[in-house]
C-alpha positions as CSV (number, residue, x, y, z in Angstrom):
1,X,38.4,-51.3,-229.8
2,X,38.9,-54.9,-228.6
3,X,42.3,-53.5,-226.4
4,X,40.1,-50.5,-224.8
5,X,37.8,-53.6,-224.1
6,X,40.8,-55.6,-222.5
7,X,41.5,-53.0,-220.2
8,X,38.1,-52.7,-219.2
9,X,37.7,-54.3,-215.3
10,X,36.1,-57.9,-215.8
11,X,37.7,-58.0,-219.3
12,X,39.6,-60.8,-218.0
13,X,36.2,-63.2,-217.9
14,X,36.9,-64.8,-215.0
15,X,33.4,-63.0,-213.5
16,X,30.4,-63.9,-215.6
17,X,28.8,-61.0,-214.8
18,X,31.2,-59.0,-215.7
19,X,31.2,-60.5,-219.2
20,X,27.5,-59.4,-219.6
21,X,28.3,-56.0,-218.4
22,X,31.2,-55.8,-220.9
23,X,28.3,-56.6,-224.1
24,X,26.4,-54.0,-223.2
25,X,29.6,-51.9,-223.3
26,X,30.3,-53.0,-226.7
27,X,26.9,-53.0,-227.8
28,X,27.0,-49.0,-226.9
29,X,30.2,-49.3,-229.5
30,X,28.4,-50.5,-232.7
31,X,26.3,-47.2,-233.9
32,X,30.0,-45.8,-234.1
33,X,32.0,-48.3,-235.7
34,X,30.4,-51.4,-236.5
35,X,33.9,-53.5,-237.1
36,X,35.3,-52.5,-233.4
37,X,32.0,-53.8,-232.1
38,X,31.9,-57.0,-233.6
39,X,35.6,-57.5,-232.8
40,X,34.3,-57.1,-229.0
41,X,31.7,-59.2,-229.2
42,X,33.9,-62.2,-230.9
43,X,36.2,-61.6,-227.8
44,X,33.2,-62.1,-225.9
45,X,32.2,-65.1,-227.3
46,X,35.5,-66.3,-228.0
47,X,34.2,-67.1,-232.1
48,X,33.8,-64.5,-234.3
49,X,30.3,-64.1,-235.3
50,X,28.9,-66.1,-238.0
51,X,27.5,-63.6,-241.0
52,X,24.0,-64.6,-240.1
53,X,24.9,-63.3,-236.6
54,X,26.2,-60.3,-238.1
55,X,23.2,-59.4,-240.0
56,X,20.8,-60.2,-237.2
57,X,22.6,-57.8,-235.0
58,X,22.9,-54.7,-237.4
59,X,19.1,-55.5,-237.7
60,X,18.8,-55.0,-234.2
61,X,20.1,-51.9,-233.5
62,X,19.5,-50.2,-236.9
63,X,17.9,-46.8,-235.8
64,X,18.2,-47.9,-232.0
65,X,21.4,-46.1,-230.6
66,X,19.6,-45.9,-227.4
67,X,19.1,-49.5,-226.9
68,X,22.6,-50.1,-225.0
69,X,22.2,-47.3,-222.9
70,X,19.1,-48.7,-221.7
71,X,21.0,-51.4,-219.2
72,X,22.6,-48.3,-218.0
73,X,21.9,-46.6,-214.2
74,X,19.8,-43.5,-214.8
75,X,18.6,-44.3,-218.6
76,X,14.9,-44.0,-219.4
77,X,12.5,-43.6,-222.3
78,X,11.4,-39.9,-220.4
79,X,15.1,-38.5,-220.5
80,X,16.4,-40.0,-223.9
81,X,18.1,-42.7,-222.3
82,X,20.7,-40.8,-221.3
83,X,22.7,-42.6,-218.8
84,X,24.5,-41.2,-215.7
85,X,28.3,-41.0,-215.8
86,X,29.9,-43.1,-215.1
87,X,28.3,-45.5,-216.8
88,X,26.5,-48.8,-214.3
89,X,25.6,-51.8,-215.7
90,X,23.7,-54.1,-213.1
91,X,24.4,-58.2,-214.2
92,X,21.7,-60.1,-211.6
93,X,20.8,-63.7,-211.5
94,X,17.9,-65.6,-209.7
95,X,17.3,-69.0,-208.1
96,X,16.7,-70.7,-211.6
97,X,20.0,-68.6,-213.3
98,X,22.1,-72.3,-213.1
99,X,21.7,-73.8,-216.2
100,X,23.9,-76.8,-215.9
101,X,28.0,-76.8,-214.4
102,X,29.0,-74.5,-217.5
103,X,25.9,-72.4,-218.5
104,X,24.4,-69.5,-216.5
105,X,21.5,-67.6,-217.4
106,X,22.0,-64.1,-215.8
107,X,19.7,-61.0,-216.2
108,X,20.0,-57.1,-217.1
109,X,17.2,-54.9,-216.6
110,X,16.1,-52.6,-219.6
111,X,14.4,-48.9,-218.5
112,X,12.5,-49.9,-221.9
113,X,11.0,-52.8,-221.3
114,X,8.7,-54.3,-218.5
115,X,10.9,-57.5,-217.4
116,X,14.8,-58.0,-217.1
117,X,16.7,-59.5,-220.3
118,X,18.3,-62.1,-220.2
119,X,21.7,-63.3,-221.5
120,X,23.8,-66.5,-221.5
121,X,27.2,-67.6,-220.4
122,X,29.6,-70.4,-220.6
123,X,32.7,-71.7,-218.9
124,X,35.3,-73.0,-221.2
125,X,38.9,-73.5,-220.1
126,X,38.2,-71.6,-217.2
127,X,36.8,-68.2,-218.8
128,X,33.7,-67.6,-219.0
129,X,32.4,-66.5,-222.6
130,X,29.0,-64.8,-224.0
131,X,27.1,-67.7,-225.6
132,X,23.6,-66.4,-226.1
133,X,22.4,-62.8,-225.8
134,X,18.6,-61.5,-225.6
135,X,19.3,-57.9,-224.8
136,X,18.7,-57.0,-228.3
137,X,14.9,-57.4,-228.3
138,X,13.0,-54.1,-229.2
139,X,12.1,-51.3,-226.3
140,X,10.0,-48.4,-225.6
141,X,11.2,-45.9,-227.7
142,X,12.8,-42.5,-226.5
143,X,10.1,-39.7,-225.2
144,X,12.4,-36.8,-226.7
């Protein structure tokens, strides 16, 4: 739920890494309850999602549990993409990650695919929120 979320570290999004870190987190969420998810990620953007963004997302996932755990220490296509406990979620960035003075383009590496993901993340009144996430693009699919 959005107040397991909130008590999450980072969950305050003052650390913009932290903020991607917490979507993968509620992207793991969806395959169980689809309404808790999408509650997270509106707290992550700071919007709820528009129904087109609904709809892109569940066609996304649909039939992809895995995908989340895939940003997760230990996940690969060989094991499942069973991640270790507890769960690690690396956020990176790279010399070209400064967008502008609000926007950062940060970078999550997927055991599934060949080069890290990237997602998007803007400063407004002094939080920073999600504003534009790639990590949904397909991956190698699981070898068991």
């Amino acid at each position: 739920s959005v107040a397991e979320l909130q008590q999450l570290p980072g969950a305050d999004l003052a650390d913009p890494y932290a903020v991607g870190a917490l979507f993968v987190a509620a992207l793991a969420r969806y395959p169980q309850d689809k309404a808790a998810a999408l509650e997270m990620f509106a707290f992550l953007k700071g919007a709820p999602l528009s129904p087109y963004k609904q709809s892109f997302v569940a066609d996304r996932v649909a039939g992809k549990d895995y995908l989340p755990y895939s940003y997760m220490a230990g996940a690969t296509p060989a094991n499942g993409y069973v991640a270790a406990e507890p769960y690690v979620i690396k956020v990176a960035d790279n010399p070209y990650s400064k967008v502008d003075a609000s926007n950062l383009k940060l970078y999550l590496k997927s055991s599934g695919a060949d080069s890290p993901r990237p997602v998007m993340v803007q400063k407004r009144d002094g939080k920073w929120y999600l504003n534009d996430e790639m990590l949904l693009a397909d991956i190698r699919k699981p070898q068991l």
